[in-house]
C-alpha positions as CSV (number, residue, x, y, z in Angstrom):
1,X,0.0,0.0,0.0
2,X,2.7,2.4,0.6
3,X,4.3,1.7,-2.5
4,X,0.8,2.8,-4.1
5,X,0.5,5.7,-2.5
6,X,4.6,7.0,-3.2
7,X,3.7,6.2,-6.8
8,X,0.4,7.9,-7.0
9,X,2.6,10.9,-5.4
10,X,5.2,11.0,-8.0
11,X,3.0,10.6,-10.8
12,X,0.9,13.6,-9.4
13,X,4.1,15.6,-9.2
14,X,5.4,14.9,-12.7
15,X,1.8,15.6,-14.1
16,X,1.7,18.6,-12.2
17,X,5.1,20.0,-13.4
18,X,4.8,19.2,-16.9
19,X,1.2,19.6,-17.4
20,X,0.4,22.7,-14.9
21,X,-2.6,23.4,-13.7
22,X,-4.3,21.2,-16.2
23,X,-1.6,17.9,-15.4
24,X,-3.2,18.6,-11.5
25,X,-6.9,18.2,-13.0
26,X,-5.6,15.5,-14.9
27,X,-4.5,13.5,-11.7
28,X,-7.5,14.6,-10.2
29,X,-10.2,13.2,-13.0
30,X,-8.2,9.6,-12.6
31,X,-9.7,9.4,-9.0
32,X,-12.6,11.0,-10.1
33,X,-12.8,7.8,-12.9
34,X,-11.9,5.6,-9.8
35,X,-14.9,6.4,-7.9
36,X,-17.7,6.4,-11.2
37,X,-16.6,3.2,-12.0
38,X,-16.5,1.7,-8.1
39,X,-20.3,3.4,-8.5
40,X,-20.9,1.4,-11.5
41,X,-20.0,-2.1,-10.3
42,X,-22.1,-1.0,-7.0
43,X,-25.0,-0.7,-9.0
44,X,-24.6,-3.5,-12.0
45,X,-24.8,-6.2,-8.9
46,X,-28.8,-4.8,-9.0
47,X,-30.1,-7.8,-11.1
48,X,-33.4,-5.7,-11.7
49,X,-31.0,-2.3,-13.5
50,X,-29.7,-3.0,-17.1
51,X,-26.1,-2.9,-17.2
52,X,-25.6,-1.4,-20.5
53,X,-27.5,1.5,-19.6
54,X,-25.9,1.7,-16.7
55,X,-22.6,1.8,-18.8
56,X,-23.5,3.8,-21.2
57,X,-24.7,6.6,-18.4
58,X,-21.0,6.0,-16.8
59,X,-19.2,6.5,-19.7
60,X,-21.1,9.8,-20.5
61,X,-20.1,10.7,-17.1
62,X,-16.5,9.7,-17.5
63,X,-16.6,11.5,-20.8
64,X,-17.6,14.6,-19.4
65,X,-14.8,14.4,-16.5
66,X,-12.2,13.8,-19.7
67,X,-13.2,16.3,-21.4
68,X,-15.2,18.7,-19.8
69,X,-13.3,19.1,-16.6
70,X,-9.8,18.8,-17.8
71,X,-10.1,21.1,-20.8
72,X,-12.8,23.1,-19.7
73,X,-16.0,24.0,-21.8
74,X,-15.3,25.0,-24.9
75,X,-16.1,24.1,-29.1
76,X,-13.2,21.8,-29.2
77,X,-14.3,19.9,-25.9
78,X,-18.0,20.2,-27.0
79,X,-17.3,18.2,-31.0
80,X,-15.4,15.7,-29.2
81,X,-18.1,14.8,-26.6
82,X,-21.1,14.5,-29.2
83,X,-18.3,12.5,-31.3
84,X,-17.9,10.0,-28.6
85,X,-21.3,9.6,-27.7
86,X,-22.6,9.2,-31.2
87,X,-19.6,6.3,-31.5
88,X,-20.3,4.8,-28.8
89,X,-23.8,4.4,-29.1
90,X,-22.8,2.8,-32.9
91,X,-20.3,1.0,-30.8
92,X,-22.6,-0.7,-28.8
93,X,-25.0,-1.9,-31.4
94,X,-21.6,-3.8,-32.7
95,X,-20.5,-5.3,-29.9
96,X,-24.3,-6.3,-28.9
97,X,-24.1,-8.7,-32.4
98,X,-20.4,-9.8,-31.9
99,X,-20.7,-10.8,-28.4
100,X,-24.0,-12.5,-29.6
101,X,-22.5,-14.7,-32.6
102,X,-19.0,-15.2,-30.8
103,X,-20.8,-16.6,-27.1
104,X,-18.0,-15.2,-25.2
105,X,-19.6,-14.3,-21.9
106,X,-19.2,-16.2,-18.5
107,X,-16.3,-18.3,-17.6
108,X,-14.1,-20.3,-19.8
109,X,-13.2,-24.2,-18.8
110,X,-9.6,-22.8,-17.8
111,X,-11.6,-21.4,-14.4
112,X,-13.4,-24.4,-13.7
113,X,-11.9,-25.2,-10.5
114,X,-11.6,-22.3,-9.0
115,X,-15.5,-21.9,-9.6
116,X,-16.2,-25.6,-8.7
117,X,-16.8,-24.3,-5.2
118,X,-19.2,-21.5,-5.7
119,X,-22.4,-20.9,-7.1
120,X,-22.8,-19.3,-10.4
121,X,-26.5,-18.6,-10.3
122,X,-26.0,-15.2,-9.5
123,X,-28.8,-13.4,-11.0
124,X,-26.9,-11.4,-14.2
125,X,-26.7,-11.4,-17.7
126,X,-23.0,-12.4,-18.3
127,X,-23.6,-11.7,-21.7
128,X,-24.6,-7.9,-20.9
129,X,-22.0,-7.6,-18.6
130,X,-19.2,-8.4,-21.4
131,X,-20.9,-5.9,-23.4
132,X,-20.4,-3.9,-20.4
133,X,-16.7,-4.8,-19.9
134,X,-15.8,-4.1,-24.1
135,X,-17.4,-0.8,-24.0
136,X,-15.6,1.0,-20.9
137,X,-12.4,-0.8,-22.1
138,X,-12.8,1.3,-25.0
139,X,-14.7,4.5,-24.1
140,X,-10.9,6.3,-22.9
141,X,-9.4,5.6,-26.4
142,X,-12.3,7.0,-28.0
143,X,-12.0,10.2,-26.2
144,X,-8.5,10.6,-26.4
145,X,-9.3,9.8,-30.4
146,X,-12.3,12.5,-30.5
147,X,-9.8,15.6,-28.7
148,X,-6.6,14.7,-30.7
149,X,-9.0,15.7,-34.2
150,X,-10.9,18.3,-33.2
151,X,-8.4,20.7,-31.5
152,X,-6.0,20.5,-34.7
153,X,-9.1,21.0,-36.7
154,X,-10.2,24.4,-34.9
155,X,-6.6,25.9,-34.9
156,X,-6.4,25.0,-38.5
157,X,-9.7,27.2,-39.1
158,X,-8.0,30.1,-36.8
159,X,-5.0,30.1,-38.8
160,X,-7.0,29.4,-42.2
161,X,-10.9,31.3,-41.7
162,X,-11.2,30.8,-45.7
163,X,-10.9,27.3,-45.5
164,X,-14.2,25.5,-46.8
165,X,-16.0,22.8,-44.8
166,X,-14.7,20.3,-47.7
167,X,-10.9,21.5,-47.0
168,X,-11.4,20.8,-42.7
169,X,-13.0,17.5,-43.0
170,X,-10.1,16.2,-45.3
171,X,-7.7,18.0,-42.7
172,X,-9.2,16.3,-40.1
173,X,-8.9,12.8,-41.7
174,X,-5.6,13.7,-42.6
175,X,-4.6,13.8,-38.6
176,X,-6.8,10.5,-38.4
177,X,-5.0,8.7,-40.3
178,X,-1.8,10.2,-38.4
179,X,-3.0,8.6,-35.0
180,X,-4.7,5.7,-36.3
181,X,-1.7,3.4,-36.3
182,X,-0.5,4.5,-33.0
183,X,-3.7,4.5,-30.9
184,X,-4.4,0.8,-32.7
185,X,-1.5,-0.7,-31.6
186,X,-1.3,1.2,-27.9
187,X,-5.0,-0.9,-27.3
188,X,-3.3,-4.0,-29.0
189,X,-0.4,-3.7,-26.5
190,X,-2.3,-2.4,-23.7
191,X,-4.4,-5.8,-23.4
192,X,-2.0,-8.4,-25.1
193,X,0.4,-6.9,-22.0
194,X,-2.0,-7.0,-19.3
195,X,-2.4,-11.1,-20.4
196,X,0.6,-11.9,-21.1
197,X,1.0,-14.4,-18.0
198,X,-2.3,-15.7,-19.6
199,X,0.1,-16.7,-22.6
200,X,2.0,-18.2,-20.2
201,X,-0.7,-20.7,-18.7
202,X,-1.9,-21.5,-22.0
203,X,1.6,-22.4,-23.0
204,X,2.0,-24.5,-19.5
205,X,-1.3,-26.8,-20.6
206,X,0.6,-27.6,-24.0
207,X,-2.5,-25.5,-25.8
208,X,-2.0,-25.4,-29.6
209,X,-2.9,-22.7,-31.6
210,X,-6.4,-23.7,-32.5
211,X,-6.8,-24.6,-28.6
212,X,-5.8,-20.5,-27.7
213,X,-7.2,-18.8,-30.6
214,X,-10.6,-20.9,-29.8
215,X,-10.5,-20.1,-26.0
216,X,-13.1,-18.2,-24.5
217,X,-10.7,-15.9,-22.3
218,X,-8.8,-15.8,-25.6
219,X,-11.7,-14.8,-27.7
220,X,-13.1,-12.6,-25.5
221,X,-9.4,-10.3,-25.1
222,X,-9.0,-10.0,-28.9
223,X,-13.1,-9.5,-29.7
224,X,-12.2,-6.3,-26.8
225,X,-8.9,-5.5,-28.9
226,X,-10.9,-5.4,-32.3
227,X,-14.0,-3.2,-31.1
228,X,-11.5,-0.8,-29.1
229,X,-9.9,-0.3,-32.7
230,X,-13.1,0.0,-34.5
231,X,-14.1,2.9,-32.0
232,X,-11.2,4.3,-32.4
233,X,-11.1,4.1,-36.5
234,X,-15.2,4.9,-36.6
235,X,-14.5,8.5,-34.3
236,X,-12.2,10.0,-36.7
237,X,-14.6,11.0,-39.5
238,X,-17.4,11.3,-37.2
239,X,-15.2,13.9,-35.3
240,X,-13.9,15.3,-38.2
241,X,-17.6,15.6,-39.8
242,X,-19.0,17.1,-37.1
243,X,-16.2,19.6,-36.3
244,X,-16.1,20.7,-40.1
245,X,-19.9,22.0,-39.7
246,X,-20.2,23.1,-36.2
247,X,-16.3,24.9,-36.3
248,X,-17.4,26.3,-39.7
249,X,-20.8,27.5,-38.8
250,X,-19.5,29.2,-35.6
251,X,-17.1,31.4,-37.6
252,X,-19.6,32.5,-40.0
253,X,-21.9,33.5,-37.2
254,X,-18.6,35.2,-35.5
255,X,-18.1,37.3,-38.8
256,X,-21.8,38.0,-39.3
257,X,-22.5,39.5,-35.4
């Protein structure tokens, strides 16, 4: 515990002398995260409350603490949070029929005997509850995804106030296709890294490749990886839409008033 709370110290002092007052209310909105999500798993043991709505409502909330509270209220900040909730929406449609066709929810036989002990009538849906689990794995990358094209977009229309609404959505893509390679592979390396001892066991229990690749836990890891990159590819010309008609159609009424 001590070693927690020594890192937690140095990370808020790095963030806030390289970031400034907006690295402190960066520190700040990773607790603030902490606590919706501790709120959410309260309130998804409720067997009678839907937990995709219940997810959904969280990751507005985180998505308003992301953007809202650490870069203030502004055009840039206001693009990226319609852009995120109109992806994730999508989002969740697509997962709802992958997770549906791919029967990845509950418990692989890998954790039979650990659960040999304990009931599993619990009262959930385990399949709503990996729809859950894919779509707040995903909602911080498609934040991150939604500010990284809309605040280059706006300072290219301050610099360039001629430019059409043709010339900032192809602008836009342009940076999209920038950080699509990067933000893909961070997810990719983010959960491959965070399973990696999973790799092990499966290589302990002489698994072939068909074995892994058709494993539940498996399955379920890279189905998360996939949809995480397809929110992350899907946001960039929804952002980039969206900011080339709201940005555009601020200016204009700027110039006319």
């Amino acid at each position: 515990m001590n070693i927690i709370i020594v890192l937690a110290i140095i990370l808020a002092i790095c963030m806030l002398i390289i970031g400034g007052k907006k690295g402190l209310r960066s520190f700040i909105a990773l607790f603030l995260n902490f606590i919706v999500v501790i709120v959410l798993l309260f309130f998804m043991n409720v067997p009678q409350l839907n937990p995709i709505l219940l997810t959904f409502i969280a990751c507005i909330v985180v998505s308003i603490i992301n953007l809202f509270y650490i870069n203030e209220v502004n055009p840039m900040t206001k693009i990226a949070f319609v852009s995120t909730l109109a992806t994730t929406g999508f989002l969740v449609v697509l997962i709802w029929l992958f997770t549906k066709s791919s029967l990845i929810q509950g418990f692989g036989e890998e954790e039979t005997e650990e659960l040999s002990m304990m009931s599993l009538h619990i009262g959930l849906d385990f399949q709503q509850i990996v729809i859950s689990v894919i779509i707040m794995s995903t909602i911080g990358a498609i934040t991150d995804a939604a500010i990284a094209i809309a605040s280059p977009m706006r300072e290219m229309l301050t610099l360039h106030p001629e430019a059409t609404r043709k010339q900032l959505f192809d602008f836009g893509m342009h940076i999209g296709r920038d950080i699509i390679g990067t933000s893909a592979n961070t997810l990719f390396f983010a959960f491959f890294g965070s399973y990696l001892a999973l790799l092990i066991w499966f290589n302990d229990l002489s698994y072939s490749l068909g074995e892994i690749v058709n494993s539940k836990i498996f399955s379920s890891e890279l189905i998360t990886i996939c949809c995480a990159g397809i929110g992350v590819t899907l946001v960039i010309p929804i952002t980039a839409f969206i900011a080339s008609y709201f940005l555009k159609d601020t200016k204009e009424e700027t110039h006319l008033s």
